[in-house]
Residue frames relative to the residue before (quaternion, step in Angstrom):
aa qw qx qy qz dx dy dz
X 1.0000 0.0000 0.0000 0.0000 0.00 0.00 0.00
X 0.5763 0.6590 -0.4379 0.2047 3.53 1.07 -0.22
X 0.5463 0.6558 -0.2400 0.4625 3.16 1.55 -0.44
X 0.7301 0.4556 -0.3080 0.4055 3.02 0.91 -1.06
X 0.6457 0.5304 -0.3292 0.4398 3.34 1.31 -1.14
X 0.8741 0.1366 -0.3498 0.3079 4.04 1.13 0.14
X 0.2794 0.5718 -0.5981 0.4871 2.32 0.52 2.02
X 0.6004 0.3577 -0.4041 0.5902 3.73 0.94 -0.05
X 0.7523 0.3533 -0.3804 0.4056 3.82 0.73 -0.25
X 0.5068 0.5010 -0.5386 0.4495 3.29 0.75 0.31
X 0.6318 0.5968 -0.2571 0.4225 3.88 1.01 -0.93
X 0.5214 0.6929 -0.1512 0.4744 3.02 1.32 -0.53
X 0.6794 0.4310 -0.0847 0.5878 3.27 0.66 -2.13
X 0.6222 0.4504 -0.3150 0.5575 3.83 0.46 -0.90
X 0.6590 0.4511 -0.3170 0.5116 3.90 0.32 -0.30
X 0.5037 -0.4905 0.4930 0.5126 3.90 0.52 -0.82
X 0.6742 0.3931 -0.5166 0.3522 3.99 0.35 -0.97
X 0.9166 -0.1619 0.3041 0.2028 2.23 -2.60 0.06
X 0.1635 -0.6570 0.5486 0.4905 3.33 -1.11 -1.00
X 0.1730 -0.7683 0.5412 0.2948 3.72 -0.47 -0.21
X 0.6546 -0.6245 0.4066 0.1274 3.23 -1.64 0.90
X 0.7842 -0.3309 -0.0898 0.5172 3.38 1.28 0.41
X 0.4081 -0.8081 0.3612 0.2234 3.19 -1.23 0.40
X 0.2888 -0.8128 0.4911 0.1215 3.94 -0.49 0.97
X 0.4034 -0.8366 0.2486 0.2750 3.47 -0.53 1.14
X 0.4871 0.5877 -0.4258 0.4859 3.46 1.42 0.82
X 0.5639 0.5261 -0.4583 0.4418 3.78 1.10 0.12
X 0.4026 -0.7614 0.4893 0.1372 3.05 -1.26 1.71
X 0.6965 -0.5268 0.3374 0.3516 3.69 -1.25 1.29
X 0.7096 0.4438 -0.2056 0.5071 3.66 1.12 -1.16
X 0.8626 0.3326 -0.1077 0.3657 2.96 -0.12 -1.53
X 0.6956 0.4238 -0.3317 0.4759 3.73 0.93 -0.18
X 0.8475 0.3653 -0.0775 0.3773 2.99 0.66 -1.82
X 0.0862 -0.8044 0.5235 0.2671 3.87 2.68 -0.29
X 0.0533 0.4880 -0.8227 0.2866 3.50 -0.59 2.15
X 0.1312 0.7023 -0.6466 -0.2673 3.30 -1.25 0.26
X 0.8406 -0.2596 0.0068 0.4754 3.64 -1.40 -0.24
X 0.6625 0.4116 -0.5060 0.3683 3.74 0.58 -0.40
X 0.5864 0.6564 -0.3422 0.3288 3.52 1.34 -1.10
X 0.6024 0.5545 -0.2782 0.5023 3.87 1.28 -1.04
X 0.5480 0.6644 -0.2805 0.4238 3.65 1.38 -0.80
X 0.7288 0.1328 -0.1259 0.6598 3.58 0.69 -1.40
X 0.6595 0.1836 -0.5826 0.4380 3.54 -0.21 0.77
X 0.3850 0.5883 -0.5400 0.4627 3.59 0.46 1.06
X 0.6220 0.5033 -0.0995 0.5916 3.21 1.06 -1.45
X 0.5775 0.6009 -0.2533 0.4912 3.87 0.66 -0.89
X 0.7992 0.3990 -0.1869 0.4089 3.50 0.05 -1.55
X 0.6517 0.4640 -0.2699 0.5358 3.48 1.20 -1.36
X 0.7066 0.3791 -0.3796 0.4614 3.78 0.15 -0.18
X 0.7252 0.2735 -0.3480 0.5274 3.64 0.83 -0.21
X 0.8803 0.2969 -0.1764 0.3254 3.48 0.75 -0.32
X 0.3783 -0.7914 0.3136 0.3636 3.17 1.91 -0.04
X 0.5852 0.4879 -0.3411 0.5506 3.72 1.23 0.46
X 0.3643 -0.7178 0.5822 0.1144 3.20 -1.40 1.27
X 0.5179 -0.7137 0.3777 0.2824 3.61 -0.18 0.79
X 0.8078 0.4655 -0.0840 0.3518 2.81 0.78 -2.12
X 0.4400 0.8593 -0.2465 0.0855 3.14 1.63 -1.15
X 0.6667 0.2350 -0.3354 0.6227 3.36 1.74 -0.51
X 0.8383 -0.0469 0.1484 0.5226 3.66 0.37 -0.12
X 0.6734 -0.2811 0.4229 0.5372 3.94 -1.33 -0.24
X 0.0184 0.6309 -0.7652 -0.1269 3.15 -1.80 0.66
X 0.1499 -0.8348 0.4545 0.2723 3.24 -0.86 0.90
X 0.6684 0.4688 -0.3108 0.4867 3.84 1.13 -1.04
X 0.6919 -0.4961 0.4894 0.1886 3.03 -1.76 -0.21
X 0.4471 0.7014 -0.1814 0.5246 3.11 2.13 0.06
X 0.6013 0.4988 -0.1370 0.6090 3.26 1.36 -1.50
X 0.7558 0.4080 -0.2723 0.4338 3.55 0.53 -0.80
X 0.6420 0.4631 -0.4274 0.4368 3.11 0.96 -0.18
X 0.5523 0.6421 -0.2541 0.4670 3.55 1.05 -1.51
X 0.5978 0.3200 -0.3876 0.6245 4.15 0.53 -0.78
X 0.7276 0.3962 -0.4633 0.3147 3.99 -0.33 -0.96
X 0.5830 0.5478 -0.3225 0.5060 3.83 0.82 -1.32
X 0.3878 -0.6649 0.5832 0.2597 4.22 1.00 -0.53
X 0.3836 0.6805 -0.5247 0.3383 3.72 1.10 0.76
């Protein structure tokens, strides 16, 4: 996850927020981590170029759980 988490903190930083110090797989893409729809877009784009997995591909993911579970190929 360490990757993944800098790649949401760089998204972040590019947005104005903070960064945060790690990332737990019950925190929700919106409401915790405030991606909104363009932000969910390029870390769509993000994940598949570093990880070769489309998140969305079966539907919305919303937590940080789901994103992991699709990269890991669960």
């Amino acid at each position: 996850m360490d990757k993944l988490l800098l790649i949401i903190n760089e998204m972040r930083e590019e947005a104005g927020f903070e960064s945060i110090e790690s990332l737990e797989v019950s925190m929700d893409l919106r409401e915790d981590l405030h991606l909104d729809s363009l932000m969910l877009a390029e870390l769509t784009v993000r994940i598949e170029d570093e990880f070769g997995v489309d998140i969305f591909e079966d539907g919305i993911v919303q937590t940080i759980g789901e994103i992991t579970a699709k990269i890991e190929g669960k």
